[in-house]
N, C-alpha and C positions, 0 to 999 in steps of 0.2 A: 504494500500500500504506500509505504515510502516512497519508492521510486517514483510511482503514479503523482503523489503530488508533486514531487520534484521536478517529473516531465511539463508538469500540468502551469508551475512557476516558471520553468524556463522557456516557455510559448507566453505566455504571460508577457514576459520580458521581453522575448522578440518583436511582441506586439506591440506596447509601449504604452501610449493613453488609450488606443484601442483593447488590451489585454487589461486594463484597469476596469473600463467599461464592459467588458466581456466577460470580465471575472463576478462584476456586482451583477451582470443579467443575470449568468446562470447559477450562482448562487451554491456551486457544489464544496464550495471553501466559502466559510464564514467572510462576512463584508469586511469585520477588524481586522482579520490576517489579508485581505486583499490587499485591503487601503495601507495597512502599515508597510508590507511590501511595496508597494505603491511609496510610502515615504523612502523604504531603501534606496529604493530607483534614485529619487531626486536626489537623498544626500550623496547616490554616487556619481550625479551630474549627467547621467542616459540621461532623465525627463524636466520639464519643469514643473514646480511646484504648482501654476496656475494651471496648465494643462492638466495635468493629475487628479487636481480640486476639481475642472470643469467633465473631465471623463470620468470621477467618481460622484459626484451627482449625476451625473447623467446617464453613468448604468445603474444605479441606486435609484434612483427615478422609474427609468424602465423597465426596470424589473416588479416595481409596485405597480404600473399601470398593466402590467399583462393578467398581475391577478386582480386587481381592478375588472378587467375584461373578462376572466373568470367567471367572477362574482356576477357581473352585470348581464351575463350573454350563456353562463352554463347554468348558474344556480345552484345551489347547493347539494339536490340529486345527486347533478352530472359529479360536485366537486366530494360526494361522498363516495360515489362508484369511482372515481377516476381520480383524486384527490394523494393516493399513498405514491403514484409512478411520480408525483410532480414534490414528494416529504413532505405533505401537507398533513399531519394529522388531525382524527378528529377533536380529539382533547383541544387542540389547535382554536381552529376554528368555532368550537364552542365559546371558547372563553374570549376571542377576538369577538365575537356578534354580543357578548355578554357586556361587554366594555361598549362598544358601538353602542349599542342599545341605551343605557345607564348615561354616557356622556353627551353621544349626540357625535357630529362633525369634528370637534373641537378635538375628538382622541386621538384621529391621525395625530396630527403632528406631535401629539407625546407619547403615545404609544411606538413610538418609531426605535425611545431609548428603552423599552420596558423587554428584556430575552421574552422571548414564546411569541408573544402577542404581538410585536413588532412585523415579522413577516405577513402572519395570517388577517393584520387588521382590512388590508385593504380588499379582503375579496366580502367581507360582511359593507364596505361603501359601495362597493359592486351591486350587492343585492339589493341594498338600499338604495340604488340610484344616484346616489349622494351627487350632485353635478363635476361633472371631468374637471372643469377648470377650478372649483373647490379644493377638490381634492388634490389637483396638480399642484397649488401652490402653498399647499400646508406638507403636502411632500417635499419638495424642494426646501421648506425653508426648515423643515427635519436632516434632511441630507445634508445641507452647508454645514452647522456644527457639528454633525458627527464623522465626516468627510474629514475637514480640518484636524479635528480634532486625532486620528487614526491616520492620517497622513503625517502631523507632526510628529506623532510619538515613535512613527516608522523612523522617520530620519534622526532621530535623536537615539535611537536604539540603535540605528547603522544594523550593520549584522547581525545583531543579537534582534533582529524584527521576530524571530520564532517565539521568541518571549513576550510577545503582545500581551497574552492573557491574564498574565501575573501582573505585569507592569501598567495595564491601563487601569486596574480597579481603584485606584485612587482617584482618576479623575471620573470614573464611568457615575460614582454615586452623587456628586454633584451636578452630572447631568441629568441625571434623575429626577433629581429633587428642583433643579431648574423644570424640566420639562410638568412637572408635578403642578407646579407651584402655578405656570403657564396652563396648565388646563385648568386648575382650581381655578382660577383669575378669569377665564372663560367660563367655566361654567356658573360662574360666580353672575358674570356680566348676563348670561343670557336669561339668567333664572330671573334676577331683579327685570330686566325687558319687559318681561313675562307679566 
């Protein structure tokens, strides 16, 4: 399995902000280890930093709007019969529709930093219709800090990027509690609306 990822990094690499975005579409390696590879690159001068930032939102983007399209165009039938070929599980998407449900709109973009829910939220906006351009740009403005964020710590780690998981939990929980704090404040605004 080694080698497979190793192969799978060294196309990456050849690829360059194309393999940055190719790596966030298909999603078979964690977005952290992509992006902070992705910061490798730059601190060894192959990529630039803004190009990197703009092809990891942008396969991080496009990867939410295909299960966006999921959600909006299969239904959740189709995504429970056909749901395990694509690692979707049902626990998954239970708790993604369970959060959707409860917050409204406003969960994209904090659910984006929350493990489990973060993938599967976008195909319960699918179901819901939630409008494309909504959702594109509570996506996007989830990707920017998380992007930067696993982009820097790639280049500050240099070689040792393998080590992403250990080393970013210090900053992962204050993105939490930022993203938290951002929905509370949302939900907060649309209730008083109300």
């Amino acid at each position: 399995m080694k080698e497979v990822i190793s192969y799978i990094f060294e196309v990456l690499s050849q690829l360059g902000y194309a393999g940055i975005a190719l790596g966030l579409m298909v999603e078979v390696i964690p977005s952290e280890i992509v992006l902070s590879y992705g910061g490798f690159l730059v601190s060894t001068g192959n990529i630039h930093f803004a190009g990197a930032l703009l092809a990891g939102i942008t396969g991080g983007t496009l990867a939410q709007l295909f299960l966006y399209w999921l959600g909006a165009y299969g239904g959740r039938p189709v995504l429970d019969k056909y749901g395990k070929y694509l690692l979707i599980k049902k626990s998954h998407l239970d708790a993604s529709e369970e959060w959707f449900e409860k917050y409204g709109t406003g969960v994209i973009f904090t659910a984006r930093f929350i493990p489990v829910i973060r993938h599967a939220i976008s195909i319960p906006a699918g179901i819901a219709k939630m409008p494309l351009s909504v959702f594109t740009v509570y996506t996007i403005a989830a990707m920017v800090p998380w992007t930067v964020l696993f982009l820097l710590l790639g280049m500050e780690l240099g070689v040792h990027w393998r080590d992403i998981k250990e080393y970013a939990k210090p900053f992962i929980m204050p993105l939490i509690i930022l993203a938290f704090s951002s929905g509370l404040i949302y939900f907060l605004y649309k209730k008083r609306k109300k």
